[in-house]
C-alpha positions in Angstrom: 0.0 0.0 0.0 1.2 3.7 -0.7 0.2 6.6 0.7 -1.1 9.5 -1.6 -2.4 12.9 -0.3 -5.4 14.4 -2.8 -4.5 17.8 -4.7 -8.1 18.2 -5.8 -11.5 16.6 -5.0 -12.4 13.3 -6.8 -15.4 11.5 -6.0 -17.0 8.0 -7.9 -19.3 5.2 -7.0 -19.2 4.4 -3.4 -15.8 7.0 -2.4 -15.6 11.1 -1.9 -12.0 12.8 -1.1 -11.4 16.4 -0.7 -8.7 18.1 -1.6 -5.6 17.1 1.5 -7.2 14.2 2.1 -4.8 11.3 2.8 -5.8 7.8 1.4 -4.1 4.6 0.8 -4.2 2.6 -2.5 -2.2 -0.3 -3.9 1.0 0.9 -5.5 0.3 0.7 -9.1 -2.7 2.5 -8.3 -0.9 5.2 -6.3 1.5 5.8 -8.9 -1.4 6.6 -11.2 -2.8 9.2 -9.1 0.1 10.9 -7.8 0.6 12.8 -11.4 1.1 16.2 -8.9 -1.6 17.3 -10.6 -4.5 15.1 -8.9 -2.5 13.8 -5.9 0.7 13.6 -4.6 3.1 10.7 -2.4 3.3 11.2 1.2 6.6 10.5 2.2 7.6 9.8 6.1 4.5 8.8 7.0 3.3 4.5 7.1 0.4 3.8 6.6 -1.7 2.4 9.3 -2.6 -1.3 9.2 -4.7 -3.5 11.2 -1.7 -4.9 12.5 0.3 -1.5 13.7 -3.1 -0.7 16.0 -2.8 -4.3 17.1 0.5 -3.6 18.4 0.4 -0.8 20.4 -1.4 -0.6 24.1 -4.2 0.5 24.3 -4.5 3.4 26.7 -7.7 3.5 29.4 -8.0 5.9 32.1 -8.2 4.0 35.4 -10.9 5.3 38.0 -9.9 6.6 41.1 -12.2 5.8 43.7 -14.1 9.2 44.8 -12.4 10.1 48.9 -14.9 10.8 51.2 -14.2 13.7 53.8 -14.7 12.3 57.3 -15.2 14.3 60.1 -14.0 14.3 63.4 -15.7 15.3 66.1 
């Protein structure tokens, strides 16, 4: 998969992408629309994959039980 970034808005049966929005096609495919005149290659950025979300923790917030003032009397 390649990474292109849109130049201008292109739409089709069943898709929509604005203009700077990033999408990821097959390479041949991505060469054909990153003419710099429709879209262009993102470089430095991987795409993500099923695999890369798989791998990294996933962060949750733990609850901190709520104190309760006492009082002394």
């Amino acid at each position: 998969m390649a990474r292109i970034r849109l130049l201008t808005s292109v739409s089709g049966r069943g898709f929509a992408w604005a203009p700077g929005e990033v999408v990821d096609l097959p390479g041949a495919e991505a060469a054909a629309w990153a003419d710099g005149v429709r879209a262009e290659f993102v470089r430095g950025e991987q795409p993500e994959t099923p695999e890369a979300a798989a791998a990294r923790p996933e962060r949750t917030r733990k609850r901190t039980a709520a104190r309760r003032e006492t009082r002394t009397t």
